[in-house]
Structures are given as structure tokens and as C-alpha cells.
C-alpha positions in Angstrom: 3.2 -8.8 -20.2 5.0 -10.9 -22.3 7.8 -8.6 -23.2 8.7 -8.0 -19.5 11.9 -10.8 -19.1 13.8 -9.4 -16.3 11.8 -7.3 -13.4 13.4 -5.6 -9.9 12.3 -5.0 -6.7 13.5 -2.6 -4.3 13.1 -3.0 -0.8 16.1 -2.0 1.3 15.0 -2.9 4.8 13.4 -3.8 7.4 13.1 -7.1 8.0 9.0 -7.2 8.9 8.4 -5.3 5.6 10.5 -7.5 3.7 8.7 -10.6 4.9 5.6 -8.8 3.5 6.7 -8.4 -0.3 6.4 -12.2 -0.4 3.2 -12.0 -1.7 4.7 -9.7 -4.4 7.3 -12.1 -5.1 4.4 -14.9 -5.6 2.0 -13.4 -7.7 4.6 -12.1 -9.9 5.8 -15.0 -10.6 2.6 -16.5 -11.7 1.9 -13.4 -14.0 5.3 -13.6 -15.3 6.5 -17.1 -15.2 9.4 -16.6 -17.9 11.0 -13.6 -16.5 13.3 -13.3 -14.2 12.9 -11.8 -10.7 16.0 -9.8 -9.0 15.5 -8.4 -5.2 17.6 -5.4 -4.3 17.7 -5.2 -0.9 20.8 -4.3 2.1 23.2 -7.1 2.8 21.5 -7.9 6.8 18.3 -8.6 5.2 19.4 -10.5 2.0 19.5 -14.2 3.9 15.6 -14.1 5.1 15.4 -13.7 0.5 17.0 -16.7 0.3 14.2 -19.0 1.7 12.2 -17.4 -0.9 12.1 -19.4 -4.0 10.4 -16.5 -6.2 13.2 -14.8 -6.1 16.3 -15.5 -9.1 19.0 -13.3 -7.9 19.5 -11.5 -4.5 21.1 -7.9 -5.4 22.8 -6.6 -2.1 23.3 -2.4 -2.0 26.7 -1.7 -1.8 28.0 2.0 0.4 28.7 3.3 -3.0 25.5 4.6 -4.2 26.8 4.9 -7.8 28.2 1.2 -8.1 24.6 -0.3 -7.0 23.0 2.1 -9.5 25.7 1.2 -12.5 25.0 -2.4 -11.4 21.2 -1.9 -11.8 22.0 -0.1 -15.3 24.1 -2.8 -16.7 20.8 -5.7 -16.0 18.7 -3.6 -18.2 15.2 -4.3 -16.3 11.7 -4.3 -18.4 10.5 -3.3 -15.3 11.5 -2.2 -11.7 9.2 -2.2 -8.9 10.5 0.5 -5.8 8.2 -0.7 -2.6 10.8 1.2 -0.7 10.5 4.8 -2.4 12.8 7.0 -0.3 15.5 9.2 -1.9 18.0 6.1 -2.1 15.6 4.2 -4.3 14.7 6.7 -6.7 18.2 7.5 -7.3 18.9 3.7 -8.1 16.1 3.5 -10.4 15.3 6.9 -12.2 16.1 6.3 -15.9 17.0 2.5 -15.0 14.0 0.8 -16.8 11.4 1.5 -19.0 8.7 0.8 -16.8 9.1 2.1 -13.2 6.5 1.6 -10.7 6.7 3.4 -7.2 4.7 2.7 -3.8 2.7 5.0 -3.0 3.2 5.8 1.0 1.2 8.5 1.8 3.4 10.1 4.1 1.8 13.0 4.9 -1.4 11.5 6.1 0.5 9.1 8.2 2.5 11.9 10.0 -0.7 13.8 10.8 -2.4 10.5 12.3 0.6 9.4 13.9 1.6 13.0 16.0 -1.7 14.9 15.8 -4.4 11.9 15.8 -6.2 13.8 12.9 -7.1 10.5 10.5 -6.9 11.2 6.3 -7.3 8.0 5.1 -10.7 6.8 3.8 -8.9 3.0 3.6 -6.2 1.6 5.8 -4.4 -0.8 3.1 -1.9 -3.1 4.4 2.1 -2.8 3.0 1.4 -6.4 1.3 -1.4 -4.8 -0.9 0.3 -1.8 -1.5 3.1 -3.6 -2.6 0.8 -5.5 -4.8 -1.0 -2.4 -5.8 2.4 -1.4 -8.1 1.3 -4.0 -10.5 -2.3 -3.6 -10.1 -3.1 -3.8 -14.3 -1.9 -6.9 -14.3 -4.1 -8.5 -11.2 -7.7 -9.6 -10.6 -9.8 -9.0 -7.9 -8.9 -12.6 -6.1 -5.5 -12.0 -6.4 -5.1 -8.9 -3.8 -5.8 -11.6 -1.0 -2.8 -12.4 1.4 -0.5 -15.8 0.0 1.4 -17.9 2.4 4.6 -18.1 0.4 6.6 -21.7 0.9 10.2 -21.2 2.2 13.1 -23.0 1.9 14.1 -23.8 5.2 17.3 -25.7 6.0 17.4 -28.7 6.5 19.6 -30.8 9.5 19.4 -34.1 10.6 17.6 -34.4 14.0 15.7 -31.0 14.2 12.2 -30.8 13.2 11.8 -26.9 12.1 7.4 -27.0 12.7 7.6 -24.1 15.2 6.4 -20.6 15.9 8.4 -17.4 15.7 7.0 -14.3 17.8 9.1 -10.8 17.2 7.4 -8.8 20.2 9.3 -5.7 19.0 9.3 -3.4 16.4 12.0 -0.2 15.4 9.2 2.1 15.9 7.0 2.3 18.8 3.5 3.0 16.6 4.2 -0.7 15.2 5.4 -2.1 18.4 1.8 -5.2 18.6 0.4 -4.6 22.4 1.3 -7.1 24.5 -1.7 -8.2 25.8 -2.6 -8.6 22.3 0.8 -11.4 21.7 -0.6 -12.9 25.1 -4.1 -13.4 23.4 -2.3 -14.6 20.4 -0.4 -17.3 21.8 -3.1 -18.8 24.0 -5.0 -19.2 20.9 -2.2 -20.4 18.8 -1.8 -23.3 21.8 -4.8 -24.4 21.9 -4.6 -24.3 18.2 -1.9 -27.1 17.7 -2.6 -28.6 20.7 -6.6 -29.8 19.2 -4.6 -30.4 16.0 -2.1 -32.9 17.5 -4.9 -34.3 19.6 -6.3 -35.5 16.0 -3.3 -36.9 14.6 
């Protein structure tokens, strides 16, 4: 643990998933609070990294495949974490780092559920853990519970930025959240902060 100086993580897109390797992003920096953490992600997404304050360096993918990968050679990472694992990653990162560390997606088992309804898993995991699960020597039991991560949000003179954001779509239709399901959401979230300002 305490050889590893610089580490990497890979996540190319989308935004939702992302958002979810904030946990990552926290717990490795308490298991490896003197190294330095890069996030190699696609230029659209790189600005959402920048509220994250786990983060020391935002790599963004160029077109050319082979500069990205010479620019990922030349940091010379102890260890790079690819939470994205499609052919794009693995080309990046083969041979880039002693220690490489891959997702594991199960793909197979999600196309059968997905267009046949025929259900593999004996676990559903959620992405954060599986992220999480890359470095999984290195954790404890507590430490595969979701973390709120604090973001730097920016700061302007007038506006108070205590609100709510609701995405009610998603790329894909299996990760599209019902609607009825936002609906009970919300009313709960109201009545939520409207008890809590009743006791301020």
C-alpha cells in the first residue's frame, strides 16, 4: 500500500456512472492518502470531476487512441483501476502499470436477464460496489457501504445552491426509474425538507 504513489481510474462515460465512482474516489483516498489520484474520463464528462475534491488531475481521452495511451505510459501508474472495461480501456491500460485491476461486468448474465428474463445472478451488486470491489484487499467490511462524497460547488453571490436535482431519463430504457416511482420520491423528499425547515 505504501509503494502505490500515483493510481488511475478509467471511467469514460456516462455521466450517472461517473457520479457513482465517487465513492471510489473517497475511500481511496483514505487508504492512500500520499498518492496521487488521476481520472481518465471523455472531455463532456470531465467538469462534473471537478467538484470532486478526491480527484488530483482530470485526464480527458483524446480521438487519437495512441496519444491518450502514450500519455498514460509517460505517468507511470503503481496502479490503474479500469471501472469502464470495454475494448477502449483495455487498450489504454494493458502493459500501462504494474498493477491493473478490471471491473468485473458480467455481461453475459445481464444480456440473458435483460432480453430473455432468465436471471444468473445469485447477488445484484450495485456499480458503486463493484467499483469498490477492484480494490477489495485493501477494504474492510464497513467500508463497502455507500459515502456521500462533498463537492465543490461554485460559488455566486446571491444564489443559495441547497436544491434537488432529478434526471427522469436515462440512455437506456432498462435504467430509465418508473415514473410513478420519481412521483413517490418527490412527495417524500417534500415533506422531507418541509418538517425540516418547520424545525429550524
Amino acid at each position: 500500500m505504501h509503494d502505490t504513489k500515483k493510481i488511475l481510474v478509467i471511467r469514460l462515460s456516462s455521466l450517472g456512472d461517473i457520479i457513482l465512482s465517487f465513492p471510489l474516489l473517497k475511500i481511496l483516498r483514505k487508504k492512500f492518502p500520499g498518492a496521487e489520484i488521476h481520472f481518465l474520463t471523455r472531455k463532456n464528462y470531465s467538469e462534473v470531476l471537478r467538484l470532486n475534491d478526491n480527484t488530483d488531475r482530470i485526464i480527458e481521452a483524446k480521438d487519437d487512441m495512441e496519444i491518450t495511451r502514450k500519455e498514460i505510459q509517460n505517468e507511470k501508474y503503481d496502479m490503474i483501476l479500469d471501472i469502464h472495461k470495454n475494448l477502449k480501456s483495455i487498450y489504454f491500460t494493458k502493459n500501462n502499470a504494474p498493477d491493473v485491476r478490471r471491473i468485473v461486468k458480467n455481461n453475459f448474465k445481464k444480456f440473458l436477464l435483460v432480453k430473455f428474463k432468465i436471471n444468473l445472478f445469485k447477488e445484484i451488486i450495485p456499480v458503486y460496489k463493484k467499483y469498490l470491489l477492484t480494490i477489495a484487499d485493501y477494504l474492510n467490511e464497513d467500508d463497502y457501504e455507500f459515502s456521500v462524497s462533498d463537492l465543490k460547488t461554485p460559488s455566486i453571490e446571491g444564489f443559495d445552491f441547497k436544491y434537488s436535482v432529478i434526471a427522469p431519463s436515462s440512455r437506456h430504457f432498462t435504467k430509465t426509474y418508473p415514473a410513478e416511482k420519481f412521483i413517490e420520491f418527490i412527495k417524500i423528499k417534500k415533506q422531507r425538507d418541509f418538517y425540516t425547515y418547520r424545525q429550524q
